[in-house]
C-alpha positions as CSV (number, residue, x, y, z in Angstrom):
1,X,31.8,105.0,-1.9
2,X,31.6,105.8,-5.6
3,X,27.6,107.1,-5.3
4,X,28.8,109.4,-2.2
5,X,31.0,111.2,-4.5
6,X,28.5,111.5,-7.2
7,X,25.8,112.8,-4.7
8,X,28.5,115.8,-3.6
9,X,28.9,116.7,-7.3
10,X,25.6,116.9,-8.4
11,X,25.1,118.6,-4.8
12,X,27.6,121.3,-5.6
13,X,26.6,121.8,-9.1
14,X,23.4,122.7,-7.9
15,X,24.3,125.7,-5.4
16,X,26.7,127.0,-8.2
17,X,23.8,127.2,-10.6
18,X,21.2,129.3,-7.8
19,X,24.2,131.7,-7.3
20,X,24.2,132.4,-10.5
21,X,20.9,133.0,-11.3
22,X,20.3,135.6,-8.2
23,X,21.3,139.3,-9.1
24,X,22.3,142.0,-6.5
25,X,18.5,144.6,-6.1
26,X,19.7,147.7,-7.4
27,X,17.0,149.9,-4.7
28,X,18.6,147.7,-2.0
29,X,21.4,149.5,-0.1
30,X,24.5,147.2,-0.6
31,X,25.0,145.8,2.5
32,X,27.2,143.4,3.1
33,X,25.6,140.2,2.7
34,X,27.1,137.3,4.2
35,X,27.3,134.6,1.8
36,X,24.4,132.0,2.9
37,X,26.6,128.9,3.7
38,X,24.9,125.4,2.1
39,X,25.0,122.8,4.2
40,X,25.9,119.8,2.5
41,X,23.7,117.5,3.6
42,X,25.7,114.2,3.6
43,X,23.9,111.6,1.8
44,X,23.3,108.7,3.2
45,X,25.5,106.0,2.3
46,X,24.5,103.0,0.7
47,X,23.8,99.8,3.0
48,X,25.8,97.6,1.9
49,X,24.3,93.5,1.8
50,X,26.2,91.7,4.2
51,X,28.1,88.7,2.1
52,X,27.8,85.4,3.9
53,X,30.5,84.2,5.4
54,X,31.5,81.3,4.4
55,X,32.1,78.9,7.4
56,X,34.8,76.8,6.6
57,X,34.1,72.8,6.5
58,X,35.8,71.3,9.5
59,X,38.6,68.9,8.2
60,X,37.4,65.5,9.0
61,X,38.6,64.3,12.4
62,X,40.9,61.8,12.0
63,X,40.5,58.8,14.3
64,X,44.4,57.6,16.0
65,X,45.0,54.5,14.9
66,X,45.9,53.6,18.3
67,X,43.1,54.3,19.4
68,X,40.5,53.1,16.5
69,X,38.8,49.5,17.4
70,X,39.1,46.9,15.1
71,X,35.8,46.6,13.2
72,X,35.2,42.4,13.9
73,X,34.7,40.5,10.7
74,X,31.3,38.8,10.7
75,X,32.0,35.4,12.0
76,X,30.5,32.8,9.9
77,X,28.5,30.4,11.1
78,X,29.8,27.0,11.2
79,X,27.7,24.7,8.9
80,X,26.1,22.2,10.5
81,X,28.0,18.5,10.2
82,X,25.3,16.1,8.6
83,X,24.0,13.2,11.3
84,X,25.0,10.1,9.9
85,X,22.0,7.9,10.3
86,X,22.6,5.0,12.5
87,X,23.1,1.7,10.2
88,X,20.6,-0.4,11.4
89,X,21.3,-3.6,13.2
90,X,20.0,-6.9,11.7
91,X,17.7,-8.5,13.2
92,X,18.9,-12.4,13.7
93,X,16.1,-15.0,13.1
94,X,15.9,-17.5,16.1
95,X,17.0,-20.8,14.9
96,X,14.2,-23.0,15.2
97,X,14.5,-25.3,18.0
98,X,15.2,-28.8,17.5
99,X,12.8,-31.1,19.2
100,X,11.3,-34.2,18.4
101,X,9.7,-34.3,15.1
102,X,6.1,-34.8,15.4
103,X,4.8,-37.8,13.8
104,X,3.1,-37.7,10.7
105,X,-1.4,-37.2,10.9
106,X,-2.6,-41.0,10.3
107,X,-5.0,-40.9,7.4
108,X,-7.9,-43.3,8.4
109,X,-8.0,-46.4,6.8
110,X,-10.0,-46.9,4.0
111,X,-12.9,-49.5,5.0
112,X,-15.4,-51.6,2.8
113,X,-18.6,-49.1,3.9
114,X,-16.7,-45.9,2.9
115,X,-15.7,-47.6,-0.7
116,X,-19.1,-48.9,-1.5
117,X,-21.3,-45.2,-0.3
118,X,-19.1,-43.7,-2.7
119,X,-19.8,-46.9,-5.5
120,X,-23.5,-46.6,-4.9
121,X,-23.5,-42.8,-5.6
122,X,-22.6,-43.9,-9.2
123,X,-25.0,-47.3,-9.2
124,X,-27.2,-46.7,-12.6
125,X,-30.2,-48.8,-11.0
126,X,-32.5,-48.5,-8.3
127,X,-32.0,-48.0,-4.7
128,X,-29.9,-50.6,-2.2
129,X,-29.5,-51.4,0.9
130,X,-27.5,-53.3,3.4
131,X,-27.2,-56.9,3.8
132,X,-27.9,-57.6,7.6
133,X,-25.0,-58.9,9.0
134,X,-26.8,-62.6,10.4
135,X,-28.0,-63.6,6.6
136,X,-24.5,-63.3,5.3
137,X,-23.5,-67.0,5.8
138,X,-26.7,-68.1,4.5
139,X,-26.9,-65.8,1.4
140,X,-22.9,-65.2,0.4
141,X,-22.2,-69.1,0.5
142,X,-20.9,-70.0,4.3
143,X,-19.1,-66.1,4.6
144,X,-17.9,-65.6,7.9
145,X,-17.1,-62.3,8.9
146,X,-14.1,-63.6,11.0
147,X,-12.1,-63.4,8.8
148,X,-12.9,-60.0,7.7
149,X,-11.3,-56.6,8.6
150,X,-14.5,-54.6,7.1
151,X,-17.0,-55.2,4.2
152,X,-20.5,-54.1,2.8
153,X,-22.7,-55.7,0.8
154,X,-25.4,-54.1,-0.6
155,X,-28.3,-54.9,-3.0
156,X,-31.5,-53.3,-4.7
157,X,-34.8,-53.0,-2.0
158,X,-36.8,-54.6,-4.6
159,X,-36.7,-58.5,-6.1
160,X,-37.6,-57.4,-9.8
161,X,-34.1,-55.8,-10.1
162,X,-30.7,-57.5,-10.7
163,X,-28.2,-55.9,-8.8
164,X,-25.4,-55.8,-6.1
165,X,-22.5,-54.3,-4.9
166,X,-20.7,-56.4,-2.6
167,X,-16.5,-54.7,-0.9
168,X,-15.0,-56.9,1.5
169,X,-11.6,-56.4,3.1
170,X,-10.0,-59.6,4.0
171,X,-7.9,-59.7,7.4
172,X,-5.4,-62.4,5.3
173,X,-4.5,-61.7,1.6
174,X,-4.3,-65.7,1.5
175,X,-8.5,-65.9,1.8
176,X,-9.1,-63.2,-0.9
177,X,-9.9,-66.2,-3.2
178,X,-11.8,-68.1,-0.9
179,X,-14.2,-64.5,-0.3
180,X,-14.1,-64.4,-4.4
181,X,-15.6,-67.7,-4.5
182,X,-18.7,-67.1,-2.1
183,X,-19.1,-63.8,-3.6
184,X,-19.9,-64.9,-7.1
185,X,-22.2,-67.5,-5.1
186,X,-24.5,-65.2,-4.8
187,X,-24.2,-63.6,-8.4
188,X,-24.9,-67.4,-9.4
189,X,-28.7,-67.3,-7.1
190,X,-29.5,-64.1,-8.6
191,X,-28.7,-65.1,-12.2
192,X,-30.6,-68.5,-11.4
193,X,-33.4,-65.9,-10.0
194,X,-34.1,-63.8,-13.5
195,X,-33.5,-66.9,-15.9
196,X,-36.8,-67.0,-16.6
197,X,-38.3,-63.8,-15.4
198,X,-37.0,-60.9,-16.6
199,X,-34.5,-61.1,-19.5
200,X,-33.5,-58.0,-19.5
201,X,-32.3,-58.3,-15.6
202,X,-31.2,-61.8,-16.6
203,X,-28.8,-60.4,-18.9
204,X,-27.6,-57.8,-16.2
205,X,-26.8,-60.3,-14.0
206,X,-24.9,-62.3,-16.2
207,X,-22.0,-59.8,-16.5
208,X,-21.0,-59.4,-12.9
209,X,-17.8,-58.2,-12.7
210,X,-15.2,-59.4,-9.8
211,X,-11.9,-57.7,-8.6
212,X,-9.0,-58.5,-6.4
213,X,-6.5,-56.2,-5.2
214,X,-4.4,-57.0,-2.7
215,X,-6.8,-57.8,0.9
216,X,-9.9,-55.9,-1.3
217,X,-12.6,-58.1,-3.1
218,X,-15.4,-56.9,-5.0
219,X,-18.2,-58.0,-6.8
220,X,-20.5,-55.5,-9.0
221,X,-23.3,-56.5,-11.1
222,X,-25.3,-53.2,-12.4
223,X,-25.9,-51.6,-15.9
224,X,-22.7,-49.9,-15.7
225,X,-21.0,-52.3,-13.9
226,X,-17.6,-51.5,-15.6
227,X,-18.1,-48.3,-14.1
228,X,-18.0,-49.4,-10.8
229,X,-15.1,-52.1,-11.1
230,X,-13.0,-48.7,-12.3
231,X,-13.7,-46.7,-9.5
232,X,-13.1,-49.7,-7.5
233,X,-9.6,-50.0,-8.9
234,X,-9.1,-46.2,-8.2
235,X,-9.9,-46.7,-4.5
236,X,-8.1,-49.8,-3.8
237,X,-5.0,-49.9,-5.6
């Protein structure tokens, strides 16, 4: 609005200053002159910049509590109950069952053969060997094997050697003395044998040795013929 009013001004200040510039033509009849009429040419008025409007902010619609749902709570899981391990059951040992007990494994009897192989293993001397059964009488002073429950005599291969190794298990403890006594008979021939032939075997067969124990008899002439009467001991006692 304010410009408008400038533009009239200065608009009107202008035809004011033309007036007064134009004088009246003296050679010119004076007519009457009608007074040239300015248009005022309206300025244009200013375009005024739209101001946004400002569209007001809704007001936040407010929810009825009547009609607002509950918001759930998050349920919490349960946590899960530990699984007790089952205890487990003892076993139960089977009582053994009661029968008959078994009777204890008989250990063989020791014989005369299995006393002297294991005598003759330690024999310092040369090699022996069994007595046939039918010279036993003859050579061992009237022996009869009747009344024996095993035996094994046993001398060297060779005649130029004093030795023997003579077990005998009597049936009857009572006739260990009598089988003693025919024993040594035949310790007597051989010492008679080597009296005068070999001294060295002479002197061998002088120290026999002889053991009782119980139903076993045994004779032992050798080098080491204490040896033997040991182990003897050890096996029949």
């Amino acid at each position: 609005m304010t410009k408008r009013i400038v533009s009239l001004i200065s608009a009107a200040a202008l035809a004011a200053l033309m007036l007064s510039g134009c004088g009246t033509p003296a050679d010119l009849p004076e007519e009457p002159s009608a007074s040239p009429v300015i248009e005022e040419t309206a300025a244009p008025a200013p375009t005024e910049t739209p101001v946004p409007t400002e569209e007001p902010t809704p007001a936040p619609t407010e929810i009825p509590a009547s009609s607002a749902a509950p918001i759930p709570a998050p349920t919490a899981e349960p946590a899960p109950t530990p699984t007790a391990e089952p205890t487990p059951t003892p076993k139960s040992t089977p009582k053994p069952t009661e029968g008959p007990t078994p009777a204890p494994t008989e250990i063989p009897a020791l014989d005369a053969v299995a006393v002297t192989q294991e005598l003759s293993s330690l024999y310092a001397g040369t090699s022996l060997a069994e007595i046939p059964s039918e010279y036993l009488s003859e050579l061992y002073g009237g022996l009869s094997t009747d009344k024996l429950e095993s035996y094994s005599l046993i001398e060297p291969m060779i005649n130029v050697k004093a030795g023997m190794i003579s077990v005998v298990k009597v049936k009857d403890e009572a006739d260990a003395g009598t089988v003693r006594g025919q024993l040594e008979a035949r310790a007597q021939t051989i010492i008679s044998n080597f009296e005068f032939y070999l001294a060295d075997q002479y002197e061998i067969a002088q120290h026999y040795i002889v053991r009782i124990n119980g139903r076993w008899v045994g004779l032992f002439m050798a080098e080491n013929a204490e040896e033997l009467a040991s182990r003897f001991d050890e096996l029949t006692k």
